[in-house]
N, C-alpha and C positions, 0 to 999 in steps of 0.2 A: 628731624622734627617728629618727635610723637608726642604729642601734645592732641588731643583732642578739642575740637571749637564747634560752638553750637553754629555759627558763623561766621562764616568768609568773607571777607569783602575784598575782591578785587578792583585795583585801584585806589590811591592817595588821593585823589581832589579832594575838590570841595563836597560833592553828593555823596563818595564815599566814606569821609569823614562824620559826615554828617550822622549816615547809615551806621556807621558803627558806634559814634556815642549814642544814639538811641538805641541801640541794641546790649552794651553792657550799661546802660538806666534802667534798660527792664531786666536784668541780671542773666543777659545772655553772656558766654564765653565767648570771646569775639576776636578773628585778628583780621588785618589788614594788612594787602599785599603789595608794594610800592616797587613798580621798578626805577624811580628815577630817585623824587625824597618828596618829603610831605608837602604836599599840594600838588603834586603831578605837574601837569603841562604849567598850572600856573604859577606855578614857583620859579619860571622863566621869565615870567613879566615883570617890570623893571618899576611899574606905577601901577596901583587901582586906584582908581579917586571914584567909584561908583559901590564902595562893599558898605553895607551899615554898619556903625559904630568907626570908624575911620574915615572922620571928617576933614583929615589934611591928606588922607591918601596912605596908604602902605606899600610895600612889593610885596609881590607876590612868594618868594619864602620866605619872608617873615611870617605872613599869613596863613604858609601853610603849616609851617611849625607851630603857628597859635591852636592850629585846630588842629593839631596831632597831640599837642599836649592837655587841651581840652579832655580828648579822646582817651589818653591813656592815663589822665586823672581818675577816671573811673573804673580801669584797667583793663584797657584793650589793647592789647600786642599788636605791634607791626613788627611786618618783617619785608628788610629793602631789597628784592633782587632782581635780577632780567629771569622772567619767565620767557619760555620759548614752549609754545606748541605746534604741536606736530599730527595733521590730518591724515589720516590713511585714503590713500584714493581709493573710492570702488571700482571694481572691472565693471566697465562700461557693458562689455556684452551680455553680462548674466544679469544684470539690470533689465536687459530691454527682454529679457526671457522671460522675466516675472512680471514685466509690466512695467516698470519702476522705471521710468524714464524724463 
């Protein structure tokens, strides 16, 4: 990927979808980083009967597909993979040398 984005947004839910149609509306280059599919966790729920505009109810990947294609109506790139990060431990002893404990 060498693509350059004024914006990132980690995570498909709903906040991050949200964050990213607002961000290519004001003409940011924008992608979004999904490790499962659009709507994250909640495109495993099987009913919402509590979202606005879906007054008999939807699941939740239907709903996150709605708001991913909201999203890239305006042209904002997702991309689906398992990210994995990886911390480097500090040595604990040279910490407590500088204080930093």
């Amino acid at each position: 990927m060498n693509d350059i984005y004024d914006m990132i947004v980690i995570g498909g839910g709903p906040g991050g979808y949200t964050a990213a149609l607002y961000a290519v509306r004001a003409g940011l280059e924008t992608l979004v980083i999904e490790k499962l599919s659009a709507g994250g966790q909640m495109a495993l729920t099987s009913q919402i009967d509590n979202y606005p505009g879906f007054e008999d109810g939807v699941d939740g990947f239907t709903l996150g597909e709605k708001m991913q294609a909201s999203a890239e109506k305006f042209g904002e790139d997702t991309d689906s993979r398992s990210l994995f990060f990886r911390s480097q431990r500090r040595n604990q002893s040279s910490d407590n040398q500088r204080g930093n404990v």
